[in-house]
VEXDREN-2710 file (C-alpha; in Angstrom, 1 decimal):
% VEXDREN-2710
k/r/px/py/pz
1/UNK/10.3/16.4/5.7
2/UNK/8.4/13.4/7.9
3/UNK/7.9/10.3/6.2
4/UNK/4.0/10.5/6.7
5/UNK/4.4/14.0/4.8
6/UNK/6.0/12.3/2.1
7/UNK/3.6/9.8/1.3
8/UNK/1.0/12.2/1.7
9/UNK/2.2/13.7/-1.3
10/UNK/3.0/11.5/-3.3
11/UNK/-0.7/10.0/-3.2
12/UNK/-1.6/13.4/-4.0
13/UNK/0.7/13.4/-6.3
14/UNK/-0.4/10.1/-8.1
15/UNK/-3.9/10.6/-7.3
16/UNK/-4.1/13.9/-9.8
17/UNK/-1.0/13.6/-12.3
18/UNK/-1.6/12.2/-15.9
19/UNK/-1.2/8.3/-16.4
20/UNK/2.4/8.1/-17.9
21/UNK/3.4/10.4/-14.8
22/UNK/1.8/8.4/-12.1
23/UNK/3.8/5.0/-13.7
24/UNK/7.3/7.6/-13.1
25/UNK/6.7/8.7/-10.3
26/UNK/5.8/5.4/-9.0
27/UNK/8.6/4.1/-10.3
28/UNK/10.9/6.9/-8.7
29/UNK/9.5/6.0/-5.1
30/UNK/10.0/2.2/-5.4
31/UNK/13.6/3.0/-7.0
32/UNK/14.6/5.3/-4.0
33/UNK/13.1/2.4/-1.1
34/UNK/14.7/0.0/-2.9
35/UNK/18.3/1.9/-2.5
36/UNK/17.6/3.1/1.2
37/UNK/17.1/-0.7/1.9
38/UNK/20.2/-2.3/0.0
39/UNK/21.9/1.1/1.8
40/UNK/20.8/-0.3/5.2
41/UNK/22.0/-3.2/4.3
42/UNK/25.1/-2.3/3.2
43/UNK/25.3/-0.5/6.7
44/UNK/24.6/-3.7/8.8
45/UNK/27.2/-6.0/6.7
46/UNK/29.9/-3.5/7.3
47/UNK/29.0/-3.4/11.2
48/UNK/28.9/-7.2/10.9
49/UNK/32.4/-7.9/10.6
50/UNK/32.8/-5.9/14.2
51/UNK/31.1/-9.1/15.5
52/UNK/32.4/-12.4/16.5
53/UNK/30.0/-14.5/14.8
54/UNK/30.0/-12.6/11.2
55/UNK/28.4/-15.5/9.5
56/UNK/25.1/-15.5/12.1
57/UNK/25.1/-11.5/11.6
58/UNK/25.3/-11.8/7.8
59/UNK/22.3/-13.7/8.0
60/UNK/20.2/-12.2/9.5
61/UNK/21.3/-9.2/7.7
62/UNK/20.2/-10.5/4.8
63/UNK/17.2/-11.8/6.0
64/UNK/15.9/-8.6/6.9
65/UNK/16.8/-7.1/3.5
66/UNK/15.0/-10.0/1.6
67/UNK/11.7/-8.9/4.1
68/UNK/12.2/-5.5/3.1
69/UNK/12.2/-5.6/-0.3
70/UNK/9.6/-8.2/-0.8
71/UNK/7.0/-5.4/-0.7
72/UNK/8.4/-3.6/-3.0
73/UNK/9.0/-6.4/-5.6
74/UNK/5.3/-7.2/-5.2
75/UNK/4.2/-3.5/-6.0
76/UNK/6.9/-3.3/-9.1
77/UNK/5.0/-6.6/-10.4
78/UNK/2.0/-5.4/-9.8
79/UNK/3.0/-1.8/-11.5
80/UNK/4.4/-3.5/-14.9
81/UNK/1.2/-5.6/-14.9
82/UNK/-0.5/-2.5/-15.2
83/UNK/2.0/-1.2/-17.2
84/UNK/1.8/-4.0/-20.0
85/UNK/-2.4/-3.7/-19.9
86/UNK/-2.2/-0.4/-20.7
87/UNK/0.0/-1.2/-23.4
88/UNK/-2.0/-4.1/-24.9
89/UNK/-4.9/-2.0/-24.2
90/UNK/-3.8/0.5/-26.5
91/UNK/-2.4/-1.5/-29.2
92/UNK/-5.7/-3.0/-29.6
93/UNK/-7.1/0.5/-29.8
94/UNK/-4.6/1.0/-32.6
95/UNK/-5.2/-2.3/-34.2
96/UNK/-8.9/-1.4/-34.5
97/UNK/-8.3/2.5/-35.8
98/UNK/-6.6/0.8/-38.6
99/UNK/-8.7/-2.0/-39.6
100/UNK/-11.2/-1.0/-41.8
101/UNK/-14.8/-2.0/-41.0
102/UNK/-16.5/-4.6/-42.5
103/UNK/-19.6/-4.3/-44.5
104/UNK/-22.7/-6.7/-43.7
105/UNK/-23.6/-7.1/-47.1
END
């Protein structure tokens, strides 16, 4: 399946799938670009040592891993953020249902 298939649906996915399976699945596809990039990099240290200059290869190696993720570190920060108003958001909820109301006398 093409990549611009797969995104396709997961923002269909995500777009129509209740709360608590959106945060998931979300989750899942941050999880799996997060391995195929430490994978790649994985990949490109072991071809390093081929080189002469391992230490310049290593580098930049690494660089392009630190790139890559920074994306995805950004949209996991931005999906607990969400993650932790929906919480507060609903312990307040709960915090209110259990209060009892005060009379204005």
């Amino acid at each position: 399946m093409s990549s611009v298939l797969k995104k396709c649906l997961c923002s269909l996915f995500l777009a129509f799938c209740p709360m608590g399976w959106a945060d998931e699945a979300q989750h899942a596809e941050l999880e799996e670009a997060r391995k195929q990039i430490v994978l790649q990099f994985e990949q490109a240290s072991k071809a390093c040592w081929r080189v002469f200059w391992v230490n310049d290869c290593l580098a930049k190696a690494r660089s392009v891993r630190y790139q890559s993720l920074a994306p995805i570190q950004e949209l996991e920060q931005k999906l607990r953020r969400e993650e932790r108003a929906i919480k507060e958001a609903e312990r307040l909820q709960r915090l209110s249902e259990k209060s009892p109301p005060k009379d204005s006398h």
